[in-house]
Every structure is written in C-alpha cells, then in structure tokens.
PLY file of the C-alpha trace (Angstrom):
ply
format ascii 1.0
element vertex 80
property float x
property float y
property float z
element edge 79
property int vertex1
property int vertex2
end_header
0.00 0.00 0.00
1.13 3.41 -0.92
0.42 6.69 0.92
1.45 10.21 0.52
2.36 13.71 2.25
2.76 16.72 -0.38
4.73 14.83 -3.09
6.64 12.35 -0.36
5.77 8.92 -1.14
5.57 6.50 1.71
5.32 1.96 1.08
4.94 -0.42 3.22
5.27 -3.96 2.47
4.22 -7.45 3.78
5.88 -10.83 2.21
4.82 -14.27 2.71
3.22 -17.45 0.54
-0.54 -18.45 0.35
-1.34 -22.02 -1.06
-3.80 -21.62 -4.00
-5.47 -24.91 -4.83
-6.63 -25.49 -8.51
-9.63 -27.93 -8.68
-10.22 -30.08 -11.80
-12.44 -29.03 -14.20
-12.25 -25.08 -12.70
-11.58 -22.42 -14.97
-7.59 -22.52 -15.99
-5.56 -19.62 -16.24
-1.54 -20.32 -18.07
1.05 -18.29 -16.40
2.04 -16.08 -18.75
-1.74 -14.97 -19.02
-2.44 -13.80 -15.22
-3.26 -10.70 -14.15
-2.17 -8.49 -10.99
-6.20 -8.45 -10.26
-6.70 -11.97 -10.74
-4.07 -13.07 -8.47
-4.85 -10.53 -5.79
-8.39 -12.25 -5.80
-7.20 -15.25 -4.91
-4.82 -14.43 -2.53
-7.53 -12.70 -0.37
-10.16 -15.05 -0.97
-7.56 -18.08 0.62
-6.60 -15.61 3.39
-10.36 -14.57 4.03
-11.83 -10.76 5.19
-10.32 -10.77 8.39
-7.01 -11.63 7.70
-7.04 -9.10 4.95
-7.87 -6.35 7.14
-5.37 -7.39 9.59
-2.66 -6.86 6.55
-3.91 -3.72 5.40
-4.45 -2.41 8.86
-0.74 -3.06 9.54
0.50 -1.97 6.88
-1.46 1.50 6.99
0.04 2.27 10.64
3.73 1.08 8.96
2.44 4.54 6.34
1.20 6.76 9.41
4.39 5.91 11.85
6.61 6.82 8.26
4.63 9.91 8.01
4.94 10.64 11.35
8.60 10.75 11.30
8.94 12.84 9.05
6.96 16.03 10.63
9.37 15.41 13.48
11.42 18.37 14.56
14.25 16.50 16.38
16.78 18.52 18.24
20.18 19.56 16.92
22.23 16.93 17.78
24.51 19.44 19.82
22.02 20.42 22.24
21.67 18.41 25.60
0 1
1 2
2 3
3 4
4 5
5 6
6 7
7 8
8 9
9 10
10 11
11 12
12 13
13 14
14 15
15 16
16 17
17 18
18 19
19 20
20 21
21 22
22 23
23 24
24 25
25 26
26 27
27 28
28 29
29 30
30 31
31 32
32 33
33 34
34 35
35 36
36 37
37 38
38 39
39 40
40 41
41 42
42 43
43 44
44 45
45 46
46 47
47 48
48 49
49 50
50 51
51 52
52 53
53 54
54 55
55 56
56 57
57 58
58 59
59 60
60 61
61 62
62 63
63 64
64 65
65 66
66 67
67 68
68 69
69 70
70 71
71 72
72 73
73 74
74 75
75 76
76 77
77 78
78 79
C-alpha cells in the first residue's frame, strides 16, 4: 500500500506465501496470461476478510508511523 504527504511517497510492504489450490475441471488460467487483479483475488479469498484487514491495517500504521517521522522536529544533535 502506498500513501502520501505533499509529493513524499511513503510503502509499506508485507511478504509471505498463500497455497492456491486449482480444482479439476475449474476455470484454468496459463502463467504467462495472469493478471495483478486476478491473483490478488485469490490471494484474499484463501486468506479470508479478516485476515485481509489485519494486513492492510498493519500496513497502513507502517504509512502513518513513516509519516509521522517525518513532521518530526528533532533537536540539533549538539544540544543536551
């Protein structure tokens, strides 16, 4: 997911594998022929709602915290 401050743009990122089972006699999709969308609907629909909105939610508070950071004034670094 992708957020952004003026024209500063902020990612977060989640890796990991989800088992996709193909059942005879289902439609069949070759490899060089799948899309981004189709893939992404099968990936959620193994994980299921809840898990989905667990990734998302995580990965939108990874975006805030970035964004966060940077309207930080920190102190110079010679000042006690």
């Amino acid at each position: 997911m992708d957020g952004s401050t003026n024209t500063i743009p902020y990612q977060a990122t989640t890796n990991g594998e989800t088992d996709v089972t193909y059942t005879a006699g289902s439609p069949f999709t070759a490899y060089n022929q799948l899309t981004q969308a189709e893939v992404i609907g099968w990936v959620q629909a193994a994980l299921g709602a809840t898990q989905v909105s667990a990734f998302e939610a995580q990965l939108d508070a990874e975006i805030a915290a970035k964004i966060s950071l940077q309207n930080t004034s920190l102190p110079l670094p010679w000042h006690n």
